[in-house]
C-alpha positions in Angstrom: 80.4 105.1 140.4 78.7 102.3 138.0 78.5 98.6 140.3 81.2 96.4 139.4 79.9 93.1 137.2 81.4 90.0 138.5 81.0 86.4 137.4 83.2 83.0 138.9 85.4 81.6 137.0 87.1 78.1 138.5 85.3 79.2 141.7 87.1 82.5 141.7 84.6 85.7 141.3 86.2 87.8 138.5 85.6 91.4 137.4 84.8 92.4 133.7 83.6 95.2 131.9 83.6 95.6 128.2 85.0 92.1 127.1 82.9 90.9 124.4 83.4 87.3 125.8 83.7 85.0 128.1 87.2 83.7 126.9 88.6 87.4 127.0 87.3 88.1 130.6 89.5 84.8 131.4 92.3 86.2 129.8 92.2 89.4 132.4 92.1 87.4 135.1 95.2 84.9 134.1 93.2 81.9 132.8 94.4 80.9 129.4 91.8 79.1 127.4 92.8 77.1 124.3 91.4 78.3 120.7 92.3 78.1 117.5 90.0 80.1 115.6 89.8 82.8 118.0 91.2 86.3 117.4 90.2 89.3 119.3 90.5 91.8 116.5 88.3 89.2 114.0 84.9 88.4 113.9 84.1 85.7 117.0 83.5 82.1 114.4 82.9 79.5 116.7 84.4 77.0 114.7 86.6 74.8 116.5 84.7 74.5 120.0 88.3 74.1 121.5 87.6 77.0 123.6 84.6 75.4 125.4 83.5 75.9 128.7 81.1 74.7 131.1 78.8 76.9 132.1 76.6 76.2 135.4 72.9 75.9 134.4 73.6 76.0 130.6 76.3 72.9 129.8 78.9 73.4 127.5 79.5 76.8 125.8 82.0 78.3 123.2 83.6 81.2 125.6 84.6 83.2 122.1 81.0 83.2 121.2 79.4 83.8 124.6 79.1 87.0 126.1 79.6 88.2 129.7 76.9 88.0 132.6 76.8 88.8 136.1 77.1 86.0 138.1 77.8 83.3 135.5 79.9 80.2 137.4 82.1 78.8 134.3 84.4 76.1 134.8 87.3 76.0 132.3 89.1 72.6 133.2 86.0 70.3 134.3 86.1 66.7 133.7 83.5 67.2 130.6 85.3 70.1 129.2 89.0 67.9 129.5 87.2 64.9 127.7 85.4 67.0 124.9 88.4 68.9 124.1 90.7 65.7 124.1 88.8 64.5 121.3 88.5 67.4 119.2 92.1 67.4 119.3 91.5 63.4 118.3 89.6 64.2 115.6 91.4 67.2 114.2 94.6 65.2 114.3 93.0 61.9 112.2 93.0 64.5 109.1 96.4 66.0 109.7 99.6 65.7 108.1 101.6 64.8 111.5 104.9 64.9 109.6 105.7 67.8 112.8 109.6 67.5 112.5 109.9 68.4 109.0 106.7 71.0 109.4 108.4 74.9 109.9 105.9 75.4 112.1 106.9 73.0 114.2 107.9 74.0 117.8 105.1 77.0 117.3 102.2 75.0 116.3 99.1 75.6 118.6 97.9 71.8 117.7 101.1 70.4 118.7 100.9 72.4 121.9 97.8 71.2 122.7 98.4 68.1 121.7 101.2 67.7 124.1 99.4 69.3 127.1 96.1 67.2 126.4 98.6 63.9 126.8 97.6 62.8 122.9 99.8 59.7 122.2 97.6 57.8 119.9 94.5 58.4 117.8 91.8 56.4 117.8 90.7 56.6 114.1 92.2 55.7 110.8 94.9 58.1 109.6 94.6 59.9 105.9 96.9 58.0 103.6 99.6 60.1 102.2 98.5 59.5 98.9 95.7 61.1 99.3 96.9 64.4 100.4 96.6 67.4 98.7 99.9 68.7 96.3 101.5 72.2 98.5 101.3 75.0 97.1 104.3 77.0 96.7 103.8 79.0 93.8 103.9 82.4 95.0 106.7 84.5 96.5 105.6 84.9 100.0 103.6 81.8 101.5 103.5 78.4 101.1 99.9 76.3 101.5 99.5 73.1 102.9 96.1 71.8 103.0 96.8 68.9 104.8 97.7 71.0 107.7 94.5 72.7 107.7 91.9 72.4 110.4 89.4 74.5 109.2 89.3 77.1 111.8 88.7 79.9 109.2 91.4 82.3 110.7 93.2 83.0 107.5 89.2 83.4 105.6 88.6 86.1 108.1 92.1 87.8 108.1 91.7 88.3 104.0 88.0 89.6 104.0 88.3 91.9 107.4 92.1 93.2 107.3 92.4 93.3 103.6 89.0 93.0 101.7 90.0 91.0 99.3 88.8 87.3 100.5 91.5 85.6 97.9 90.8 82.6 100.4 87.3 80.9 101.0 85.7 77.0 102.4 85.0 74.9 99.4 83.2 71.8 99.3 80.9 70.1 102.3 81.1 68.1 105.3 84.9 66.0 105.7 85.6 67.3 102.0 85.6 70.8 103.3 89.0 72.8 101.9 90.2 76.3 102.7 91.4 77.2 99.4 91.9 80.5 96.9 89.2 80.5 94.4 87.8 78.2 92.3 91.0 76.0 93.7 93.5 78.2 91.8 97.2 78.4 93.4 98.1 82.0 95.0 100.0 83.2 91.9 97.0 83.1 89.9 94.8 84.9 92.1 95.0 88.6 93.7 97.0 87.8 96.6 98.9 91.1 97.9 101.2 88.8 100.2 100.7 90.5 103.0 101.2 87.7 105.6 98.4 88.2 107.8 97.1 84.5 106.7 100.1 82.7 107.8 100.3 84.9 110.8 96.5 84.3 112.0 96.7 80.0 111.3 97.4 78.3 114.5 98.9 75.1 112.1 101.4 74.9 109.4 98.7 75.1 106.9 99.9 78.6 106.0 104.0 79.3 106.2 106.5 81.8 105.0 108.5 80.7 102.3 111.9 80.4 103.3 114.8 81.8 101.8 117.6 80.8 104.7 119.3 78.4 102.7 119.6 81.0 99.5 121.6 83.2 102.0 123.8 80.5 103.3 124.8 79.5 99.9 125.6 83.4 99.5 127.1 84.4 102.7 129.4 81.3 102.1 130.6 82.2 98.8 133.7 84.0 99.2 133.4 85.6 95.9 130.4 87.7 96.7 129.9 90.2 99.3 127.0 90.3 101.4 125.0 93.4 102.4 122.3 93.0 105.4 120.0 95.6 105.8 117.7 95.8 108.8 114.0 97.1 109.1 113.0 99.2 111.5 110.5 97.3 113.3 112.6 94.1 113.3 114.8 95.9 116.6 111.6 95.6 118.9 110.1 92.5 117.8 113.3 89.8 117.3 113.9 89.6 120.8 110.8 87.8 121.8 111.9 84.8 120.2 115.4 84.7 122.4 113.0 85.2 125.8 113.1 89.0 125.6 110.6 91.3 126.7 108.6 92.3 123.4 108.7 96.1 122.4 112.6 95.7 123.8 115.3 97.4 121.9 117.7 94.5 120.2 119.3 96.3 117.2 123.0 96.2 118.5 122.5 92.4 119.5 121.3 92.0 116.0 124.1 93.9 114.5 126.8 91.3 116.3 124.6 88.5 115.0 124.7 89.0 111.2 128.8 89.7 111.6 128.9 85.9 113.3 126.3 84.4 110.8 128.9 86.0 108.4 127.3 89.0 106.4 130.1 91.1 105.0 128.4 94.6 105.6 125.7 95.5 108.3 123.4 98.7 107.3 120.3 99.9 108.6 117.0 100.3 106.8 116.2 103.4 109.3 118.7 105.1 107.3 117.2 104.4 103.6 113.8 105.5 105.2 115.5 108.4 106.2 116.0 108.7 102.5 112.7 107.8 101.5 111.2 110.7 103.8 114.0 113.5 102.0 111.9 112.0 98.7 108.7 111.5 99.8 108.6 114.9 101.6 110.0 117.0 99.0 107.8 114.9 96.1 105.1 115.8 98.7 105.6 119.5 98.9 105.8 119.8 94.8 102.7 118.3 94.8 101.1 120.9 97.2 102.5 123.6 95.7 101.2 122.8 91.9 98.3 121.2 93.5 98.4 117.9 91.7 97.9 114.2 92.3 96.4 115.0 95.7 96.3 113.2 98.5 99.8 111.6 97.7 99.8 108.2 98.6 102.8 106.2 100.5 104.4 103.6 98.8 106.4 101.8 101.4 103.9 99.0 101.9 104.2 96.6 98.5 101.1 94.9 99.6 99.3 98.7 99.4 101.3 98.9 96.2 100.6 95.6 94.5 96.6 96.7 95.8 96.5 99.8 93.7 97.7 98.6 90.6 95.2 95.3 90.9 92.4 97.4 92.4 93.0 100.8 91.4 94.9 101.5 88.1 93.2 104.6 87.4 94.8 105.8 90.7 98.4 105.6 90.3 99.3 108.8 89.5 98.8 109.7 93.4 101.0 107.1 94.6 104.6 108.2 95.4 107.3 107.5 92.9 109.5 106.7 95.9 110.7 103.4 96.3 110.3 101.9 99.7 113.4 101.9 102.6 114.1 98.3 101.3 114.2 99.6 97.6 115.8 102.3 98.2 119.1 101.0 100.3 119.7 98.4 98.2 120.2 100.5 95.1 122.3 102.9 96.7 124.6 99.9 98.3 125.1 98.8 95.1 125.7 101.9 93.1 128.0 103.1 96.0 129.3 100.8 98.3 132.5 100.5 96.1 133.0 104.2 96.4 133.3 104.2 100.0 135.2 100.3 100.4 138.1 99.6 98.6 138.0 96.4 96.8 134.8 95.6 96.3 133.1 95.3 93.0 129.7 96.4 92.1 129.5 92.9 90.5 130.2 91.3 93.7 127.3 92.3 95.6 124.7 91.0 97.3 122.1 92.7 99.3 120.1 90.8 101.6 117.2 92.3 104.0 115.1 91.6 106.9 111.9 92.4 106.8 108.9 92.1 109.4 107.0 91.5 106.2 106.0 88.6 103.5 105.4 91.0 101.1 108.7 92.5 101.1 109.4 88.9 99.4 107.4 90.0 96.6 108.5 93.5 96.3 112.3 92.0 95.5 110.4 90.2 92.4 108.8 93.3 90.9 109.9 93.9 87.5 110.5 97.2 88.3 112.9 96.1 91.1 114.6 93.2 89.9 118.3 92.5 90.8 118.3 95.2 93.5 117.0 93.1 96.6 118.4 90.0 95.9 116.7 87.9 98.6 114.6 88.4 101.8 114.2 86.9 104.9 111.8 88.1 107.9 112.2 88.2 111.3 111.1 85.1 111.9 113.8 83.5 109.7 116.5 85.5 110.7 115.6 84.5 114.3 116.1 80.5 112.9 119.5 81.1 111.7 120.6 82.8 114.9 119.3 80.1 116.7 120.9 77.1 113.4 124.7 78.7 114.3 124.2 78.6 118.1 124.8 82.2 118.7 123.8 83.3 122.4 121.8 85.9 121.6 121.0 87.4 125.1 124.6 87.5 126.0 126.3 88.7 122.5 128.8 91.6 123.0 126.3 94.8 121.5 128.1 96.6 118.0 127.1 98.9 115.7 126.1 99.3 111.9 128.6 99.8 109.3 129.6 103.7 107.9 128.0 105.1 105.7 124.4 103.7 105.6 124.0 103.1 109.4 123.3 105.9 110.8 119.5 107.0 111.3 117.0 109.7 112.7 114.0 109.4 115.1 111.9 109.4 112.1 113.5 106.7 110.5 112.8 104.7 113.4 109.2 105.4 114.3 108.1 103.8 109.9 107.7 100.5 111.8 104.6 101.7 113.3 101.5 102.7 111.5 101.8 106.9 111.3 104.8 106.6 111.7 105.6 107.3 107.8 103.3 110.1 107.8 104.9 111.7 111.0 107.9 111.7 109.6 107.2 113.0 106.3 105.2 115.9 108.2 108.5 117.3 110.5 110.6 117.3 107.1 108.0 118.5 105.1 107.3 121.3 107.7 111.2 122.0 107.6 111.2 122.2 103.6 108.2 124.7 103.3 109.3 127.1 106.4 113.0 126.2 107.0 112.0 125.7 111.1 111.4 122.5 113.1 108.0 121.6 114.0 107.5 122.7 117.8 106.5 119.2 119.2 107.5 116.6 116.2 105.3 114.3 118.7 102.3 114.1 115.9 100.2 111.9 118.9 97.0 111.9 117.1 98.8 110.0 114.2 99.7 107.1 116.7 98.1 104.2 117.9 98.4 100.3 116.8 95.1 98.3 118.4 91.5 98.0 116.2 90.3 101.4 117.4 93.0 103.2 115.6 93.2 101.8 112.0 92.3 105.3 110.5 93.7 108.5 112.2 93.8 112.2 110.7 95.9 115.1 111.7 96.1 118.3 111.0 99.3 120.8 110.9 99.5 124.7 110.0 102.3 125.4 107.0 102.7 128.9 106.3 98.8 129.4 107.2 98.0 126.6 104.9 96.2 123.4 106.9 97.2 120.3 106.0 95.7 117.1 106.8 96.8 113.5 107.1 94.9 110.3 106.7 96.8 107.3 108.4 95.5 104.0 107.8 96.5 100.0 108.7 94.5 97.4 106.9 93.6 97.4 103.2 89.9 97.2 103.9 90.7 101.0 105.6 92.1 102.0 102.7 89.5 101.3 100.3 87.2 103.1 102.1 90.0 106.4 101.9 90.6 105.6 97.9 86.5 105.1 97.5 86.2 109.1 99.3 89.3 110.2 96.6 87.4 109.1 93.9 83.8 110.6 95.0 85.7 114.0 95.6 84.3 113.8 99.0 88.8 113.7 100.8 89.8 116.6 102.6 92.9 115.2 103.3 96.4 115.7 102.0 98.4 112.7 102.2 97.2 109.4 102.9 99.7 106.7 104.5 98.6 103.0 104.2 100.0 100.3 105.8 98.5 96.4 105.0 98.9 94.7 108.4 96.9 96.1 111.2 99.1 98.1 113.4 101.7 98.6 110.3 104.8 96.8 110.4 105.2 95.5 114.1 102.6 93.5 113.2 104.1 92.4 109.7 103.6 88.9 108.6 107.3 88.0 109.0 106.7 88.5 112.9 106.7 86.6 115.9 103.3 86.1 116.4 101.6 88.8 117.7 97.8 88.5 116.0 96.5 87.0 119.7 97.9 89.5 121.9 97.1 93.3 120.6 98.9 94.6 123.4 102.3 92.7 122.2 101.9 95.1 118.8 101.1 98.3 121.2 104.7 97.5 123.4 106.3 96.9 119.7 105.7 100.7 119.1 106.3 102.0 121.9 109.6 100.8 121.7 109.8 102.6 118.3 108.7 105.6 120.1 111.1 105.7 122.8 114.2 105.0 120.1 113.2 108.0 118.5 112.7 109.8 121.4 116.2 109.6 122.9 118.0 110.0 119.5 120.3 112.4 118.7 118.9 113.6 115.3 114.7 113.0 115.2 114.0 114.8 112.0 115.5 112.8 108.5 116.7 115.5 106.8 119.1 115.8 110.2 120.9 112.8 109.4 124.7 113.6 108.7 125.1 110.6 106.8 121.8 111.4 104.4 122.9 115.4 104.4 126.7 113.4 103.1 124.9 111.2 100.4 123.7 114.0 98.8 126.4 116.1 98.8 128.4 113.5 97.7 126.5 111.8 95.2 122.7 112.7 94.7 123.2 116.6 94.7 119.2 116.5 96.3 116.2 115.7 96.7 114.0 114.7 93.2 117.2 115.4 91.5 117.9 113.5 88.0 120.4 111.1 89.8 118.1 110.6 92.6 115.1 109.8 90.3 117.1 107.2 88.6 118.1 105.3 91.8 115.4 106.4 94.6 112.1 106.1 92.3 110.2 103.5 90.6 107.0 103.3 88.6 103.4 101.2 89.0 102.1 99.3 85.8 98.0 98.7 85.5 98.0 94.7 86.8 94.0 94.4 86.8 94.6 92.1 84.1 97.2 90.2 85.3 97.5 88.6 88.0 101.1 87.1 88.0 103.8 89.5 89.2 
């Protein structure tokens, strides 16, 4: 057995072992250390120095640049460290827009928390003038920048190179003239943004924000003309609760269900059941393809940032994306094509269909030319958890409900899309069931599982009728590239290739509660996923009595005409366009 490593922290002799630094090995032992520009899964930058320490023999040290060593003494809370720290705080606040209570960050701002904690009542240095701050940009359909808000910490640079490899966002100019901005100073519509979210949800400021859309649903919901449609996403049930106190990864669909009814929504579905849908699709589009042998590896398409990707990226490579639309898509079509079937009075023309999403992008998926008027607004977890919170609704203690008939009712698989795999696991059991008519002995695909930095590309492999087929599951876009770059060399031996933009898939979606510090908030987030499906009833989509009704009734099957027209969508080469 290998000597345990020690070093003192505060006086206190602490055990570590692989942490890459000194801020992390404080972390396991209960010591909180402020940052900004830290993030465990990003390259360590350095930048902000609010994370220093000081370090016996050696002075003042970043703890997110500086590794581990036996017998180090740090001290996190000296009198040096308290005074250095107070005036970075000083100094990052002279160039900051302090408007806080009309900032939507405000209340979850890491520089107003430490602000507050440092005991920062007035700055010592001349504020910016207001006329010299910098016009927000809200041009695009996901996030809003505000540069004034900006402290340079280089969160949201790092997020766009390493998650997505893109880098839309880069530092321009020098010294105090320094910007974070897209290139060559153009606003986000113009430039190959994939709204993904991950910016916003890496900046410790309100620099980077969703754009809200909670007073466009107000102004619906209290029109009494027009009938509102929620739909829910899957990984919204684990992740909502953490902004009402409760434990993350902890099941809160019913409470959520009983929340739209009081914030007035006429009709409460669940996207579980469109992605039901999307895997009786998906699956049988999938199986087509094997059998002819074309357009291999099929691609998902849930994920519009993956989508938007391909057709700015990757025109040439459309064909092996999946015609199906995504859950969202896919639900709010069918609502309004047969919503009036199944309830008495209501129009086709009276309907509304608003989702929640754990994802930014899902904001620009609702503007897609190809899906305009379906979707008719979005609003993430985050924002749904604000209006909860606006109408004074006691979350914790609401009275639990369930989802309106007939689009509530879901499978296992329908459940487990919110993590990444969980698409591809899904679309394996029905597959499987389509090709051999029998259930997949264990439907548990573990080896297509798994949410933290290790685990952003995955492969499994089943036996259908002798036939191996292989899966490739990957979160981040930089993954993916490196999957599409093997398609196109000839060098894939996989089948199917599911892509998700935000590491960990949707748990982790831009429209969350913060999770980009804490990996293992994003592992309990699928877990929770995992247990849902587990103790369903019906784990397998094409099990679901309400889908197996919605085609009898009114899609006869699978890649049928009627389906195509409603279920499926088509990709257009953007290379040269930027705008959606």
């Amino acid at each position: 057995m290998a000597d345990k490593k020690t070093l003192f922290i505060n006086d206190i002799e602490v055990e570590f072992d692989d942490e890459k630094n000194v801020l992390e090995v404080a972390k396991k032992a209960g010591i909180e250390i402020p940052h900004f520009c830290y993030r465990k899964d990003l390259t360590q930058f350095g930048a902000c120095r609010m994370c220093i320490v000081e370090v016996e023999g050696r002075g003042l040290q970043a703890s997110c640049t500086m590794p581990p060593r036996e017998g180090l003494k740090i001290y996190t809370n000296s009198q040096s460290v308290r005074k250095l720290r107070k005036a970075i705080l000083e100094l990052l606040l002279a160039h900051h827009d302090r408007e806080c209570t009309t900032c939507s960050k405000s209340g979850s701002c890491d520089l107003q928390r430490y602000a507050m904690e440092y005991g920062i009542s007035d700055i010592p240095y001349v504020k910016v003038k207001e006329e010299e701050f910098t016009p927000i940009d809200s041009s695009g359909p996901s996030i809003v920048r505000d540069v004034n808000k900006c402290i340079l910490c280089g969160a949201c640079v790092r997020a766009c190179s390493e998650y997505q490899g893109i880098g839309v966002l880069g530092f321009n100019g020098r010294g105090s003239n320094t910007k974070v901005q897209p290139i060559a100073g153009k606003p986000l519509k113009d430039v190959d943004c994939v709204n993904c979210g991950q910016c916003a949800a890496v900046c410790p400021t309100g620099a980077l924000t969703i754009k809200s859309n909670i007073d466009d649903v107000y102004e619906l919901i209290n029109n009494k003309e027009i009938k509102t449609i929620v739909q829910i996403a899957p990984s919204v049930r684990v992740a909502l609760g953490e902004m009402f106190n409760l434990s993350s990864g902890e099941n809160s669909i019913k409470k959520i269900y009983s929340a739209c009814r009081k914030l007035g929504f006429d009709l409460i579905f669940d996207t579980n059941f469109s992605a039901d849908l999307t895997i009786m699709e998906e699956a049988s589009e999938f199986v087509e393809r094997l059998t002819k042998g074309e357009n291999l590896p099929i691609f998902t398409s849930c994920c519009p940032a993956w989508v938007r990707y391909m057709e700015l990226n990757h025109p040439d490579m459309l064909n092996h994306l999946s015609s199906a639309k995504s859950p969202q898509g896919m639900l709010s079509a069918v609502a309004k094509e047969f919503v009036p079937k199944y309830y008495e009075g209501i129009n086709k023309d009276q309907i509304k269909v608003i989702s929640i999403m754990p994802c930014t992008a899902k904001k620009y998926e609702a503007q897609r030319e190809e899906l305009k008027g379906q979707t008719d607004f979005v609003l993430t977890t985050y924002e749904l958890a604000k209006m909860i919170k606006q109408q004074g609704i006691d979350f914790n203690n609401i009275e639990e409900s369930e989802a309106d008939s007939p689009f509530g009712q879901y499978s296992g698989g329908g459940t487990i899309f919110g993590a990444s795999g969980g698409v591809a696991e899904a679309a394996l059991r029905t597959a499987y069931n389509i090709v051999t008519g029998k259930n997949l002995d264990n439907l548990d695909v573990v080896p297509l599982r798994g949410v933290d930095e290790k685990a952003r590309s995955k492969e499994a492999s089943v036996e259908i009728n002798g036939k191996q087929i292989k899966i490739r599951v990957v979160s981040t876009l930089a993954e993916a590239e490196n999957a599409v770059r093997e398609v196109k060399k000839g060098k894939a031996d996989f089948q199917m290739l599911e892509v998700m933009a935000c590491p960990g898939g949707c748990i982790n979606g831009g429209g969350q509660p913060s999770s980009c510090k804490n990996i293992e908030i994003r592992e309990k987030r699928a877990q929770g996923l995992y247990s849902e499906d587990k103790g369903l009833k019906y784990r397998n989509c094409h099990e679901n009595p309400d889908i197996i009704k919605l085609y009898n009734e009114c899609l006869e099957k699978p890649g049928s005409h009627k389906a195509h027209e409603l279920l499926h969508t088509t990709y257009s080469d953007k290379s040269q366009k930027v705008n959606v």
